[in-house]
C-alpha positions, 0 to 999 in steps of 0.5 A: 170352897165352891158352889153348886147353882140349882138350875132345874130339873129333869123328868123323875124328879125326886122332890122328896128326895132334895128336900131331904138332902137339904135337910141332912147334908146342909141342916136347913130346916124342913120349911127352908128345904121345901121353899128351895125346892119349890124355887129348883121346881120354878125354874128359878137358881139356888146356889149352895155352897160347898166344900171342894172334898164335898162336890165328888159326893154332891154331883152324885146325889144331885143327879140321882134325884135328876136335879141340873146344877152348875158347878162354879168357884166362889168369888 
């Protein structure tokens, strides 16, 4: 396993876009979604879980939606 720690953002931020991302890849309710995301838009990290065959497709995403995020081992 490893994670992905939400860090900030870049200029086009698709705020929408990570909302549902949440929504769909880790089942998180539409309140819960938003709230991460409003936290993503504060500056403040987030840290999601993932699988090591799940980062590859992640990054990807993360960064069409131009969300910076940091990539570590769980410990």
């Amino acid at each position: 396993m490893k994670k992905i720690t939400l860090s900030g953002w870049n200029v086009g931020f698709d705020k929408i876009g990570l909302t549902k991302l949440l929504r769909t890849e880790f089942g998180y309710s539409l309140g819960h979604a938003k709230s991460v995301t409003d936290a993503v838009l504060e500056g403040q990290p987030v840290t999601l879980e993932l699988g090591d065959d799940q980062i590859e497709g992640m990054t990807s995403k993360l960064n069409r939606l131009g969300v910076n995020y940091e990539i570590g081992k769980l410990d």
